[in-house]
C-alpha positions in Angstrom: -36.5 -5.5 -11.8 -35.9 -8.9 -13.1 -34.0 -11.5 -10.8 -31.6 -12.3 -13.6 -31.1 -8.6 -14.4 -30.3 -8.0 -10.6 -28.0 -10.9 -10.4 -26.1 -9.3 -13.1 -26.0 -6.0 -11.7 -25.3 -7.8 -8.5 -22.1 -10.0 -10.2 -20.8 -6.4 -12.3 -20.9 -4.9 -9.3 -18.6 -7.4 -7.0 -16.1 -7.5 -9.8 -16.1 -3.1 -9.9 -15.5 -3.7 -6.3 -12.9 -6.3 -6.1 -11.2 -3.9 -8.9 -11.2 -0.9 -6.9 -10.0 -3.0 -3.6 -7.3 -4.6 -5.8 -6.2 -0.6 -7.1 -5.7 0.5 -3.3 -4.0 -3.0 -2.4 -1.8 -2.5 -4.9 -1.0 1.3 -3.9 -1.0 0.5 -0.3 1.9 -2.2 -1.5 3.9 0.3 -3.4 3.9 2.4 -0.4 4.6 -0.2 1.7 7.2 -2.0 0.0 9.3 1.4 -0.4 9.0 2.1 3.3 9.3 -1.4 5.0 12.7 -2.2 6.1 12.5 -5.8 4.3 12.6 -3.9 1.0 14.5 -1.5 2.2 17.4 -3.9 2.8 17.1 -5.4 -0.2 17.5 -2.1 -2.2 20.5 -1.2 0.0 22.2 -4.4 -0.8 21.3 -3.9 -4.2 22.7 -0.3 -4.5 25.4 -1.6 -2.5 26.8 -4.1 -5.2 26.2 -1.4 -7.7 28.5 1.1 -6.1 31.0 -1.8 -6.0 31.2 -2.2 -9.4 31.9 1.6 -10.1 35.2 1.8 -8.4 34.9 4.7 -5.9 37.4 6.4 -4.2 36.4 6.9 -0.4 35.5 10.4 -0.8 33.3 9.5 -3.1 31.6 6.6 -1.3 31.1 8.9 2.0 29.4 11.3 -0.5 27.5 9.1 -2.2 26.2 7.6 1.4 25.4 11.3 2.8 23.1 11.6 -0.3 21.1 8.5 -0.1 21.0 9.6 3.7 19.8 12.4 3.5 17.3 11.6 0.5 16.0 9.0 2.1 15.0 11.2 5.5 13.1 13.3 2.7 11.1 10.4 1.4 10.4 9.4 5.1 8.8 12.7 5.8 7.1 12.9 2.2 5.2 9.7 3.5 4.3 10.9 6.6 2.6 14.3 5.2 0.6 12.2 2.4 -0.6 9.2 5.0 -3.2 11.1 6.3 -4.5 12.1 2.4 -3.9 8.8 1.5 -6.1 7.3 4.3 -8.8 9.5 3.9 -9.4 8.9 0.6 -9.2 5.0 1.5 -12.0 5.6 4.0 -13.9 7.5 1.8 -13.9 4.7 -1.0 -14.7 2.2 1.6 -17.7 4.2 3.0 -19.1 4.6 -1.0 -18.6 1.0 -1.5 -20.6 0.2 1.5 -23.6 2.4 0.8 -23.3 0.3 -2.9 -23.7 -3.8 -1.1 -26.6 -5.3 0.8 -26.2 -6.7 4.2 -25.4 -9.8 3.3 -22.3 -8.4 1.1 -21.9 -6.1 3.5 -20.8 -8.9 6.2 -19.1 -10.3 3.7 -16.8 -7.4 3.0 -16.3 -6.1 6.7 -14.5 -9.9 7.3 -12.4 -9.8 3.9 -11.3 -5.9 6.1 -10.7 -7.6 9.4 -8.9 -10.3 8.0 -6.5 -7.9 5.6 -6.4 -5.5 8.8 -5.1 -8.3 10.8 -2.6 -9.7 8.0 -1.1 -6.6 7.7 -0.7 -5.7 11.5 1.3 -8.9 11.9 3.5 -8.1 9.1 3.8 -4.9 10.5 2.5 -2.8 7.6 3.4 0.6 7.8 0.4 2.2 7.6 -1.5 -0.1 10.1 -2.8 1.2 13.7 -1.9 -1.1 16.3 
């Protein structure tokens, strides 16, 4: 095969990959942002001045709260059943991208890992071993 030809193939292939990291950053985020207590806050204080504005009697407010309680317990054990799914398939991409890059990309990928594995443990990402 032609240099040219396998510099292409070589330059298709990094953006494919950098496409597919970007989709499971970008899931990882969702997931994170609904579960980190940062956004979590935010949305409370957000529902928070919505419920002001609708006038609720006090019964109404303590039901309200017992609901979003309640629901939100459900979405916190929803994430934990699907984290182990959700990191296996993560792995497995990783381990196909792999057998896809040379050495040298190889290195090159396994810091850009360390360094996003070691960005998200100090912002305490969720889904991050420690």
């Amino acid at each position: 095969m032609k240099d040219k030809t396998r510099a292409g193939l070589a330059a298709v292939g990094l953006v494919l990959i950098g496409f597919a990291l970007g989709v499971f950053a970008d899931h990882l985020w969702f997931a994170y942002r609904l579960h980190h207590p940062a956004s979590e806050s935010t949305h409370r204080e957000r529902l928070v001045q919505m419920l002001d504005t609708l006038d609720l009697t006090a019964e109404q407010r303590e039901a309200i709260d017992s609901i979003l309680e309640r629901s939100q317990e459900r979405v916190e054990e929803q994430l934990a059943e699907v984290h182990p799914a959700l990191l296996a398939t993560i792995d497995s991409a990783r381990h196909e991208i792999e057998a896809v890059l040379d050495r040298d990309q190889l290195r090159t990928f396994h810091d850009w890992l360390r360094s996003e594995h070691q960005r998200m443990q100090a912002e305490d990402f969720p889904f991050i071993q420690h």
